[in-house]
N, C-alpha and C positions, 0 to 999 in steps of 0.2 A: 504494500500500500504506500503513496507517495504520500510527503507526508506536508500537510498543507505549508501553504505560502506564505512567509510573517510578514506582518500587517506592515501597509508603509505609517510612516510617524503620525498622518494627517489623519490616516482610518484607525489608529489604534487611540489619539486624542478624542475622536469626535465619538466612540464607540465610550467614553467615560462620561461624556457632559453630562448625559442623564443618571450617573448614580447618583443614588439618596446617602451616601454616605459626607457628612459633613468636609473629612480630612480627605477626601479627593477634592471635593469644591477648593476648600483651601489650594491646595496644590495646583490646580488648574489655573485657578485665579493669581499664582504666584508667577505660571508658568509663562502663559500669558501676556501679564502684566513684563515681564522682561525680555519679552520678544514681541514686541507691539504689532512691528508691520504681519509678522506670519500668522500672528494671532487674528487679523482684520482680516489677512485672505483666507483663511478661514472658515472662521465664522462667519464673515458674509457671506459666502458661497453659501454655508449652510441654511443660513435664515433669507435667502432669495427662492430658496426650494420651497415654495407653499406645500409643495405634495412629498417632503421630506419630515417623518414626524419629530426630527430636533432641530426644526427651524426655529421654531419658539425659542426652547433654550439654548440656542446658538444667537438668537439677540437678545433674548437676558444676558447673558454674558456682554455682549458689547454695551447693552445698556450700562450695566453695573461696573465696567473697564472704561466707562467713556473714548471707548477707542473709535466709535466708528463715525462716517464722515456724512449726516446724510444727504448732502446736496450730491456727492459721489457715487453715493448707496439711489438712490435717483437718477442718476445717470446711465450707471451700470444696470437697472434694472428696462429705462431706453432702450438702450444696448442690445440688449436677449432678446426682444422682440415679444417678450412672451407676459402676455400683460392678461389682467387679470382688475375690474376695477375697484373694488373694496383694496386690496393691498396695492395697488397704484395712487387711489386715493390718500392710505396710511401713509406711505411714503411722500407723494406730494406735502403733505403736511406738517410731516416732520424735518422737512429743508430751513419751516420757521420754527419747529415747535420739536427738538431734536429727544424730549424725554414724550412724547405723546405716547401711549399704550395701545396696541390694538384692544385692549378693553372700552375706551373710550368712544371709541366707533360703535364695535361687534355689541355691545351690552343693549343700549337702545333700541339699536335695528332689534336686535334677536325678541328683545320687551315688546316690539309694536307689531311684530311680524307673529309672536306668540296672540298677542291681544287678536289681531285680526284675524287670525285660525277660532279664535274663539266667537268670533261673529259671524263666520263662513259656513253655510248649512249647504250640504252636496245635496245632487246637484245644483250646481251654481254655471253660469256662463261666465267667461271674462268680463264682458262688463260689470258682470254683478258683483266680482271679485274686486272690479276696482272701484263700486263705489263703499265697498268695507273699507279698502286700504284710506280713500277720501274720507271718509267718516274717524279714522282712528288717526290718521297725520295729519288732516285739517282744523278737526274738529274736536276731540279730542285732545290732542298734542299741542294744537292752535300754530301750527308751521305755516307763513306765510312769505309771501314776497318782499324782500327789502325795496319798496318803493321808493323809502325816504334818502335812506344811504347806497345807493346801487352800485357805487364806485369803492365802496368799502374793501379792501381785500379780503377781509374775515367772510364773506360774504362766497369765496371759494374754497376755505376748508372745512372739510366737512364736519371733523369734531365741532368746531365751534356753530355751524350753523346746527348741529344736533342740539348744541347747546344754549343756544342762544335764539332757534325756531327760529330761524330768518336767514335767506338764502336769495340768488340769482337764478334764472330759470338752470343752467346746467348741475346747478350744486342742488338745486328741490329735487331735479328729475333723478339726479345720481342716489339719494334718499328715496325715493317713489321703487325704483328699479331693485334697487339692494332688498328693499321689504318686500318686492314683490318674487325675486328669487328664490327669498325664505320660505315663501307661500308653494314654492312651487310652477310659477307664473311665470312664462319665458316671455316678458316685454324688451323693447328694443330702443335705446337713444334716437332718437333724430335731431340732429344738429343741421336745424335751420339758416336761411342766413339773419343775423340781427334775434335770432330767440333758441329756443331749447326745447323740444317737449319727449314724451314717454311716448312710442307707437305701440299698439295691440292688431296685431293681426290672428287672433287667435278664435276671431269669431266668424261668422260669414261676411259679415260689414267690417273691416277695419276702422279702428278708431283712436283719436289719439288724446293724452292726458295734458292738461297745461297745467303743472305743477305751479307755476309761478302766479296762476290764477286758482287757488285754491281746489285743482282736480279737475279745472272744467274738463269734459268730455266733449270733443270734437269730431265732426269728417274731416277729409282731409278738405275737400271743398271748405269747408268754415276757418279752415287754416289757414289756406293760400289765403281768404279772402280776407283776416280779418288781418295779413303781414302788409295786403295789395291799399287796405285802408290807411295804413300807415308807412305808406308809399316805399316800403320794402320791396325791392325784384326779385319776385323770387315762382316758384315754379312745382308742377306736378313731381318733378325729378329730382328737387330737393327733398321730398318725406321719405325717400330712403333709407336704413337704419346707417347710422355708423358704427363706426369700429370702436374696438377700447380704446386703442391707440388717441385714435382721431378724438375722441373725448378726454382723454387726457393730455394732448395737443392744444385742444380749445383753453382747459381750464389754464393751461400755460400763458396762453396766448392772453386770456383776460387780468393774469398779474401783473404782465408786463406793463398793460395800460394801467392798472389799478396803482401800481403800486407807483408808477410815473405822476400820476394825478396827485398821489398819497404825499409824496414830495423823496420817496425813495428809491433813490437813482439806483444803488446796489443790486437791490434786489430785483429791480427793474431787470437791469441788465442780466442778472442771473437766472430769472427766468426766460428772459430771449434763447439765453444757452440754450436752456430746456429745449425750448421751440426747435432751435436749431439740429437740437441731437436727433429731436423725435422726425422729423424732415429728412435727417442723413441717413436713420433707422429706415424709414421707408423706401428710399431709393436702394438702399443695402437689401432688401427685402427680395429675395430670386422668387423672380413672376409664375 
């Protein structure tokens, strides 16, 4: 019998983060802590693996190491192509907010996504299903449109609009879609020009959600018509769904203005990055 292959350093490290023993933590944390950069490549690897189960504790560790970088760790996850938008959101977020916790997100959603299972009697259609989720995030929740501050930046992270029930149409609809995932409910971004809404084609009539309007439910007809009211050009071939991508492309694309109006040039510019990377990702992208 051959007899197996000893582990390289990286798989015999990552194979201990999850012991329960105290004087391994220690030790890891010592280990680590004096070898910085190897320790970051890493454990980021690890914690960019959604579908790796010590991702979590592979960014406890950089949490609690303050070693990781997340305008980088945002970058890198650009990069991979491989988006996902609850942890594209986290990450976006934590470029301002670098101690954020996926519990800050995931706790709410999973609370409203719970509540509205508890209002949903099957059979139900889509629309019926969404006008639960309307009822428990508008009404309920009292989640509305930042009419007054629209240029706000907080207004595109999603912890804080969780927190603070007040958002732009892309940050409502990114809330609408996440609770309606937990449901069950495969709804789809459409990134208009000049708005944002949630599309359902899940019925025989498609229809779509204006998060920013407290759930209205729309045709697409009442869409075009009411962007063409407000002399927006815009077209049958825009209610398309987008991509993750492209929605987290957008919500880039709105810090750079927000944050420019805000009077912050830095961050301005570092979201441009963003923009930039996620543009250089798609052209890298083999058709």
């Amino acid at each position: 019998m051959t007899p197996a292959a000893p582990l390289s350093r990286d798989a015999a490290l990552a194979r201990l983060l999850d012991d329960p023993s105290l004087a391994v933590r220690r030790a890891l944390l010592a280990h680590f802590s004096a070898q910085p950069r190897d320790a970051v490549r890493l454990l980021s690897a690890l914690a960019r693996d959604a579908r790796n189960p010590l991702a979590t504790v592979a960014q406890g560790y950089l949490d609690e190491l303050r070693l990781s970088d997340p305008a980088e760790d945002f970058r890198t996850l650009i990069r991979t192509r491989s988006y996902e938008l609850e942890t594209g959101a986290l990450f976006l977020a934590r470029v301002v907010e670098p101690d954020l916790t996926h519990a800050r997100i995931n706790d709410p959603l999973d609370r409203w996504a719970e509540r509205c299972s508890e209002l949903i009697t099957e059979p139900s259609s889509a629309r019926e299903k969404c006008r639960v989720i309307n009822r428990v995030l508008f009404h309920e929740e009292q989640l509305r449109g930042n009419h007054e501050a629209y240029m706000d930046p907080d207004n595109s992270f999603l912890h804080r609009v969780l927190e603070r029930r007040t958002g732009i149409p892309i940050s409502l609809s990114t809330v609408y879609l996440l609770v309606a995932q937990r449901l069950g409910l495969d709804l789809e971004p459409v990134a208009l020009p000049g708005h944002f809404v949630v599309g359902c084609s899940l019925d025989d009539a498609p229809f779509f959600i204006d998060a920013f309007e407290g759930g209205m439910l729309r045709s697409g007809d009442e869409v075009i018509a009411r962007l063409r009211r407000e002399r927006v050009n815009v077209s049958p071939a825009d209610l398309v769904p987008a991509t993750t991508a492209e929605v987290l492309c957008r919500m880039c694309r709105n810090l750079v203005v927000h944050f420019a109006h805000a009077g912050d040039r830095e961050r301005s510019v570092l979201f441009a990055g963003f923009v930039a990377a996620f543009e250089q990702a798609a052209q890298d992208d083999p058709v």
